[in-house]
C-alpha positions as protocol buffer text, in pm:
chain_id: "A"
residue {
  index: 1
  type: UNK
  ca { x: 493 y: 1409 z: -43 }
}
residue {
  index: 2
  type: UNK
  ca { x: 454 y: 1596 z: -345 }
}
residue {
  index: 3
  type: UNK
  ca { x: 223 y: 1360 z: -593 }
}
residue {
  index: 4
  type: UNK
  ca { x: 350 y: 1422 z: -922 }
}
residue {
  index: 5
  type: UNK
  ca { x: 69 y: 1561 z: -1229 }
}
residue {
  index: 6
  type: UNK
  ca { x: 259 y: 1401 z: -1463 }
}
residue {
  index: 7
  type: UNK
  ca { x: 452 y: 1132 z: -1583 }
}
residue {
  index: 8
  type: UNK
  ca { x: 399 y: 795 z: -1510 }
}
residue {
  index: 9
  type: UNK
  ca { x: 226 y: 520 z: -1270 }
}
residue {
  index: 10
  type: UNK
  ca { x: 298 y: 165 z: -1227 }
}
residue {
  index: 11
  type: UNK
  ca { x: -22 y: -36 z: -1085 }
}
residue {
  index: 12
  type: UNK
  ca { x: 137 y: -370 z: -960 }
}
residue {
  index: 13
  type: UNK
  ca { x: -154 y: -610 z: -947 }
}
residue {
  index: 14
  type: UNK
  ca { x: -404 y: -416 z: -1085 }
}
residue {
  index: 15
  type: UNK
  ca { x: -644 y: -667 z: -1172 }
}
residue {
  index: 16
  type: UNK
  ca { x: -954 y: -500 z: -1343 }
}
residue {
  index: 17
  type: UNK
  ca { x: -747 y: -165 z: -1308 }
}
residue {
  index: 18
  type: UNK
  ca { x: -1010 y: 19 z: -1115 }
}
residue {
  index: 19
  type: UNK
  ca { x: -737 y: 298 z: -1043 }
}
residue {
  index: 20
  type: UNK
  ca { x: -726 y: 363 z: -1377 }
}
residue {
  index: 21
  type: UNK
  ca { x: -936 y: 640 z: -1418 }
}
residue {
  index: 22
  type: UNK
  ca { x: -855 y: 841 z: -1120 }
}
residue {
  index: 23
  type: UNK
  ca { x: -479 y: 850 z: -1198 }
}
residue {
  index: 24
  type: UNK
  ca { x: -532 y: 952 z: -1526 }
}
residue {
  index: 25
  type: UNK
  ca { x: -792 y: 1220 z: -1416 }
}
residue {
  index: 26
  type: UNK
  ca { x: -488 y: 1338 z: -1242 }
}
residue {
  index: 27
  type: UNK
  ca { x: -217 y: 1368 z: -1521 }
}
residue {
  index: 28
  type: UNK
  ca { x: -66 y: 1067 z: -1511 }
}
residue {
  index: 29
  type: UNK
  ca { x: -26 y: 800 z: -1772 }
}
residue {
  index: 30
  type: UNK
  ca { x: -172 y: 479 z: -1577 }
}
residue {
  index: 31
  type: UNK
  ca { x: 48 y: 159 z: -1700 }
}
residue {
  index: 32
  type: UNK
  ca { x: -141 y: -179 z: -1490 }
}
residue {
  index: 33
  type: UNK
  ca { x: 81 y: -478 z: -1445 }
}
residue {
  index: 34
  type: UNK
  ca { x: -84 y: -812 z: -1311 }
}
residue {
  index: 35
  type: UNK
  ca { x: 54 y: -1153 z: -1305 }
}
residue {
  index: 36
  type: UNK
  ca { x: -96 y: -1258 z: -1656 }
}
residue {
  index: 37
  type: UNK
  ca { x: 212 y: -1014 z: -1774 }
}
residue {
  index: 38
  type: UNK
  ca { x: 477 y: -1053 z: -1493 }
}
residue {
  index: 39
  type: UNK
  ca { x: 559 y: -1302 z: -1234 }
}
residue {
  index: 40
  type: UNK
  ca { x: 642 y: -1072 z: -942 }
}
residue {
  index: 41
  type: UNK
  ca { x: 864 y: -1327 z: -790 }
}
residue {
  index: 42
  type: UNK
  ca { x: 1065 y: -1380 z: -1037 }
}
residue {
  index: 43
  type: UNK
  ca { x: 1027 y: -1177 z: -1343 }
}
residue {
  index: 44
  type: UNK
  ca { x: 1183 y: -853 z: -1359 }
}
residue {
  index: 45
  type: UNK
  ca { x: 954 y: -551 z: -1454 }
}
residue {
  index: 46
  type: UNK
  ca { x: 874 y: -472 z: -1780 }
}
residue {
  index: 47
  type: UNK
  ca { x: 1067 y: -159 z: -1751 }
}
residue {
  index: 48
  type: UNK
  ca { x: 1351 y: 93 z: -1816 }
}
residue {
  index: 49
  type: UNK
  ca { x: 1545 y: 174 z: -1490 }
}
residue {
  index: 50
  type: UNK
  ca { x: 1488 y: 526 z: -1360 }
}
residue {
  index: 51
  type: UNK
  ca { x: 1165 y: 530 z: -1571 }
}
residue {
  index: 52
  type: UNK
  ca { x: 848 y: 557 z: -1334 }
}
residue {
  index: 53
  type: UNK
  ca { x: 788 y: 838 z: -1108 }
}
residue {
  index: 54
  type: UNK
  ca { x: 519 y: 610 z: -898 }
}
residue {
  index: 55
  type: UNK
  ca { x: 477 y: 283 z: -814 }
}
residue {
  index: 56
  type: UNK
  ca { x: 147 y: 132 z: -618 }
}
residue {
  index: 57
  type: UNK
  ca { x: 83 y: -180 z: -510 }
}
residue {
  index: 58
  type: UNK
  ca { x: -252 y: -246 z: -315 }
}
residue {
  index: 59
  type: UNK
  ca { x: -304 y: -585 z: -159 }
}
residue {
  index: 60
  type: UNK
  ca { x: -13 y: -750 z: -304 }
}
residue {
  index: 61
  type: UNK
  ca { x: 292 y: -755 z: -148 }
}
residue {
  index: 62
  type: UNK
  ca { x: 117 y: -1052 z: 133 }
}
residue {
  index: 63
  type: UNK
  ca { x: 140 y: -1233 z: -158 }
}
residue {
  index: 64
  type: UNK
  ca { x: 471 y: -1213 z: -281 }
}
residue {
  index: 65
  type: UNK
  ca { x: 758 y: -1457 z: -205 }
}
residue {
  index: 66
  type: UNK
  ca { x: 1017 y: -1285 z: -236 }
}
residue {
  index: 67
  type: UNK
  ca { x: 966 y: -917 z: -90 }
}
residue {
  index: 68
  type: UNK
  ca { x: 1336 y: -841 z: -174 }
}
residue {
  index: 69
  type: UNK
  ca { x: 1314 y: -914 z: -526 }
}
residue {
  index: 70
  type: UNK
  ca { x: 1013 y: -710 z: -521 }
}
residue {
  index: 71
  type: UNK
  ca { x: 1137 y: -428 z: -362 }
}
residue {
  index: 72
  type: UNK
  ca { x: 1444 y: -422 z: -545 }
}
residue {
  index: 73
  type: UNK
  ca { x: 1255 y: -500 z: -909 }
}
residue {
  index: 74
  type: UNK
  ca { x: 1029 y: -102 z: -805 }
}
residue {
  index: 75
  type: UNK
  ca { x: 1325 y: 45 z: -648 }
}
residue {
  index: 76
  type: UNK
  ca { x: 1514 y: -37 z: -958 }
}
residue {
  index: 77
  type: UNK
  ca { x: 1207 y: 130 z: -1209 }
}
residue {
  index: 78
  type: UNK
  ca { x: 1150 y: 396 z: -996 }
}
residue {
  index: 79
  type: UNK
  ca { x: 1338 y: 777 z: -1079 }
}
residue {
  index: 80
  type: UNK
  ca { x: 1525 y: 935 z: -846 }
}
residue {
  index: 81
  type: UNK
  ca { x: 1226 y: 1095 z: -586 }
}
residue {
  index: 82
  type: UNK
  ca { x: 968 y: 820 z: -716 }
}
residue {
  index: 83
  type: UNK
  ca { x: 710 y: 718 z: -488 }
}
residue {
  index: 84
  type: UNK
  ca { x: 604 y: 428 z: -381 }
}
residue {
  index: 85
  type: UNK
  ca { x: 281 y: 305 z: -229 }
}
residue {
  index: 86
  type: UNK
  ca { x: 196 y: -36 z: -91 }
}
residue {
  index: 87
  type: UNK
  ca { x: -126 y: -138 z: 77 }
}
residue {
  index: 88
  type: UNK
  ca { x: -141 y: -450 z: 302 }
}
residue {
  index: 89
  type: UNK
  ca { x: -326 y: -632 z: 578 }
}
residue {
  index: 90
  type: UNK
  ca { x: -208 y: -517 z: 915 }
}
residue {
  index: 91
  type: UNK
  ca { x: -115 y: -840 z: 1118 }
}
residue {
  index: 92
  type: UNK
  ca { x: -124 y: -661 z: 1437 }
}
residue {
  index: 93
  type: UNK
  ca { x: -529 y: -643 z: 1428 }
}
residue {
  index: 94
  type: UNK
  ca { x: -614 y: -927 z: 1181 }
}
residue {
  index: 95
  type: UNK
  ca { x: -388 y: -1221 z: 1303 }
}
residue {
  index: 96
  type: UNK
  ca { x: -686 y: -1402 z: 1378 }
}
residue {
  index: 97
  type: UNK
  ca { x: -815 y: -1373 z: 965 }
}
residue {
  index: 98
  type: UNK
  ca { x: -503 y: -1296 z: 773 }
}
residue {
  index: 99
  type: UNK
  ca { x: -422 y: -1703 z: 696 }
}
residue {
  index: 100
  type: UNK
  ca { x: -827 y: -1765 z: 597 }
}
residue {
  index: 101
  type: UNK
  ca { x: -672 y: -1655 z: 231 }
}
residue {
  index: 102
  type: UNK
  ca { x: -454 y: -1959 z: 137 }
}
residue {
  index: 103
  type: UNK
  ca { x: -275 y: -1706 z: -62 }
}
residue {
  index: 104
  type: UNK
  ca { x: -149 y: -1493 z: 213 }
}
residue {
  index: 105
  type: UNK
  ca { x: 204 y: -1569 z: 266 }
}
residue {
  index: 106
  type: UNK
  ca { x: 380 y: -1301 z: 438 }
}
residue {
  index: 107
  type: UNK
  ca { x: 232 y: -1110 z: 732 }
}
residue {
  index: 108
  type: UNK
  ca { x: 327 y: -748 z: 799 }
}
residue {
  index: 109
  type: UNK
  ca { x: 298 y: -504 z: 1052 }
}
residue {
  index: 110
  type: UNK
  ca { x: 341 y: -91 z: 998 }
}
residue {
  index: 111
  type: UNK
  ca { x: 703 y: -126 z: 1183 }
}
residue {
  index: 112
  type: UNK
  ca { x: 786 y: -426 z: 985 }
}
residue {
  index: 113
  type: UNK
  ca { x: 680 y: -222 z: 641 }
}
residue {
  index: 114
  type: UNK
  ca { x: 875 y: 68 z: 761 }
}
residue {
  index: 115
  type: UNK
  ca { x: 1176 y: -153 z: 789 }
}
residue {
  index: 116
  type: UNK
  ca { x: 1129 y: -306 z: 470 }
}
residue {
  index: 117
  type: UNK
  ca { x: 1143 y: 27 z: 320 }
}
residue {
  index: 118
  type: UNK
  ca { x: 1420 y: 191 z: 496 }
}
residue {
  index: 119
  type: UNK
  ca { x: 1651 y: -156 z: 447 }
}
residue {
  index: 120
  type: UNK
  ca { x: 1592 y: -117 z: 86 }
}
residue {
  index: 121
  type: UNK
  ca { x: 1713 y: 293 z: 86 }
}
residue {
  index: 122
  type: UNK
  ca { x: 1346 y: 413 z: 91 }
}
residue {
  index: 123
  type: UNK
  ca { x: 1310 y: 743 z: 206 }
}
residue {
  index: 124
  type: UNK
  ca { x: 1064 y: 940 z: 401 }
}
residue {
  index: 125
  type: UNK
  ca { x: 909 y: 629 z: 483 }
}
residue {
  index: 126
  type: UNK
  ca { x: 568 y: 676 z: 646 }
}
residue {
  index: 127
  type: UNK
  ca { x: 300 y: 454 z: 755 }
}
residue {
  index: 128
  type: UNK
  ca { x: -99 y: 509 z: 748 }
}
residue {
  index: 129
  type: UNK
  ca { x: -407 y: 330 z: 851 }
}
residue {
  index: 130
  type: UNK
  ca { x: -583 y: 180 z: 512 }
}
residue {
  index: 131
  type: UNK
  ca { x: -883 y: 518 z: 553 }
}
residue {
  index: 132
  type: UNK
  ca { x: -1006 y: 699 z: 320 }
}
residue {
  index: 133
  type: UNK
  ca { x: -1130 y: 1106 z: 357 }
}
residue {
  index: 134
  type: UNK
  ca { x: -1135 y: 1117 z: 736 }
}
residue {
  index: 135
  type: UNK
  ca { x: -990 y: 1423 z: 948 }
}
residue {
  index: 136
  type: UNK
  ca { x: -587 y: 1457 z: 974 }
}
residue {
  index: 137
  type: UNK
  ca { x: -589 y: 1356 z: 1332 }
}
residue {
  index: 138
  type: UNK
  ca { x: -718 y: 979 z: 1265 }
}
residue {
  index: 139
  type: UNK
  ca { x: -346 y: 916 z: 1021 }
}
residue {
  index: 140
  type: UNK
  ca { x: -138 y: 1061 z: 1271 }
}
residue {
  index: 141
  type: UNK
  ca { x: -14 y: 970 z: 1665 }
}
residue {
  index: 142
  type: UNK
  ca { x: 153 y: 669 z: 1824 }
}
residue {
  index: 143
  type: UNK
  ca { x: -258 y: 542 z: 1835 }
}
residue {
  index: 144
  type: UNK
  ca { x: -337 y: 574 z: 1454 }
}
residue {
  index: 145
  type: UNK
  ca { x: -415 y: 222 z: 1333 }
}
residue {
  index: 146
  type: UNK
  ca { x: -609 y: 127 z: 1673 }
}
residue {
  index: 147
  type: UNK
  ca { x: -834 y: 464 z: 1580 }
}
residue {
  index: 148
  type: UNK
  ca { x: -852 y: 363 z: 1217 }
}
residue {
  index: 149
  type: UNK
  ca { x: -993 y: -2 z: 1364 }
}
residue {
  index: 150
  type: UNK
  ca { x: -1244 y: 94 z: 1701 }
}
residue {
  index: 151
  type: UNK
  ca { x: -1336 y: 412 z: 1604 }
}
residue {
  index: 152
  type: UNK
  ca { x: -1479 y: 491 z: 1256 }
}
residue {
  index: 153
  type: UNK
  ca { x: -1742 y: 549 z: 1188 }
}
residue {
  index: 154
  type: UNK
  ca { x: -1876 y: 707 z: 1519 }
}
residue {
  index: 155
  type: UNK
  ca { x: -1724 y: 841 z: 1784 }
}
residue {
  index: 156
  type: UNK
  ca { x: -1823 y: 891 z: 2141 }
}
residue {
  index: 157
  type: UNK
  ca { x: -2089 y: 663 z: 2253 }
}
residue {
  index: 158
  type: UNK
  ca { x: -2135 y: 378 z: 2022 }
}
residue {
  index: 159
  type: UNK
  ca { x: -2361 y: 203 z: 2234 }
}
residue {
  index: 160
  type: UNK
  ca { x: -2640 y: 181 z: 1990 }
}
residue {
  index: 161
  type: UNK
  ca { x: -2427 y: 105 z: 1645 }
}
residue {
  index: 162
  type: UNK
  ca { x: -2395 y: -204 z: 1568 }
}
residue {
  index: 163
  type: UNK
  ca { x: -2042 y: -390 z: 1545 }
}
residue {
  index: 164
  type: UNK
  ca { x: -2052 y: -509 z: 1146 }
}
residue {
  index: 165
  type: UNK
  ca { x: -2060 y: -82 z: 1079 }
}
residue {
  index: 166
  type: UNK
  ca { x: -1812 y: -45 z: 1328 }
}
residue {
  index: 167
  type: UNK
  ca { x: -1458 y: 48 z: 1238 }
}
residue {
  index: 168
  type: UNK
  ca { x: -1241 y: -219 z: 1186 }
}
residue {
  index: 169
  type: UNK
  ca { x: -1007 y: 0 z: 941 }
}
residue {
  index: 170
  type: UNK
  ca { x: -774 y: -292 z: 914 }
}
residue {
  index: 171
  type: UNK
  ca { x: -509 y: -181 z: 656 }
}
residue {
  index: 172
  type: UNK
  ca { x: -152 y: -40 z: 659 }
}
residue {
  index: 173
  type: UNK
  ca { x: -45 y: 190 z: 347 }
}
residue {
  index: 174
  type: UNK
  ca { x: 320 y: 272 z: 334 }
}
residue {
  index: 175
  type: UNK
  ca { x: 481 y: 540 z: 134 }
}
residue {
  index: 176
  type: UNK
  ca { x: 843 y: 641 z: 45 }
}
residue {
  index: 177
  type: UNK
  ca { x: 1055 y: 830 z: -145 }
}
residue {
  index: 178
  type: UNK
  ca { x: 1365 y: 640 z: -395 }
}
C-alpha cells in the first residue's frame, strides 16, 4: 500500500484523538469524527464525496449497527485509491470475552472482514493481526493471528514467562484500496 504524505485522514471514533499527532507528523491533515458529531448508523459523513484519501477506524466498527451504511457512508468519502483501515476484536480467539462489553454488537472474524470489504468493491483487501513493530514473518502465513496470540512476546521455551505477558495479540486490522 502506498500511505499517502499528504492530503487528508478521517479518524472515525477518535475519541481523545490520540492519532492525532502521528498522522500529522506524517503530512497529513488529521480530521477526528466521534459520535458527539455523527451518528455512524445513521448520519451520513460530514463530507464531500471523493474527498479523503484515508479513512481509519480502530475499535469501532463492533459497534456499529449497520456495517453497510458504514461501509458505504467511507466508501462514498473516500477518492479513488483511498485507504481504508479498520481495527476490530477477532471473534475467532476472544469469543469467550467479546460480549463482556454490552456495547459489542457485531462479531467479526479476518475472513468475515475480508468479505465485508470485497462485497462493498474494496480492493486489495488484506488482513493483519492487531501487532505493532514485530518482524514481517509474524503478519504473514495461513498461521498469522494464532502467532500474533501464543507467541509474542517470547519465543521458544516460555516455560518460565508468565501467561498475563504472554501474547494474546487479539486484534484483526483490515486494509483496502476504493
Amino acid at each position: 500500500y502506498n500511505f499517502p504524505n499528504n492530503g487528508k485522514l478521517i479518524d472515525l471514533g477518535c475519541n481523545d484523538k490520540h492519532n492525532k499527532k502521528a498522522v500529522e507528523d506524517s503530512g497529513l491533515e488529521y480530521i477526528g469524527v466521534d459520535i458527539d458529531t455523527c451518528n455512524f448508523n445513521v448520519d451520513d459523513l460530514p463530507f464531500d464525496d471523493n474527498s479523503i484519501d484515508v479513512a481509519i477506524s480502530l475499535a469501532v466498527i463492533e459497534h456499529i449497527k449497520d456495517i453497510d451504511f458504514y461501509i458505504s457512508q467511507i466508501k462514498r468519502v473516500l477518492k479513488p485509491g483511498g485507504l481504508i483501515y479498520l481495527s476490530t476484536p477477532n471473534f475467532q480467539i476472544c469469543y469467550k470475552d467479546f460480549y463482556n462489553d454490552p456495547t459489542h454488537i457485531r462479531p467479526f472474524t479476518p475472513l468475515s472482514l475480508e468479505m465485508l470489504l470485497a462485497m462493498n468493491d474494496f480492493k486489495n483487501v488484506q488482513t493483519f493481526p492487531g501487532l505493532r513493530c514485530k518482524p514481517n514473518w509474524y503478519y504473514s502465513g495461513k498461521y498469522r493471528f494464532f502467532k500474533a496470540y501464543w507467541l509474542l512476546p517470547f519465543l521458544g521455551s516460555s516455560k518460565y514467562a508468565p501467561s498475563f505477558i504472554k501474547g494474546r495479540a487479539s486484534s484483526i486490522f483490515v486494509v483496502g484500496t476504493k
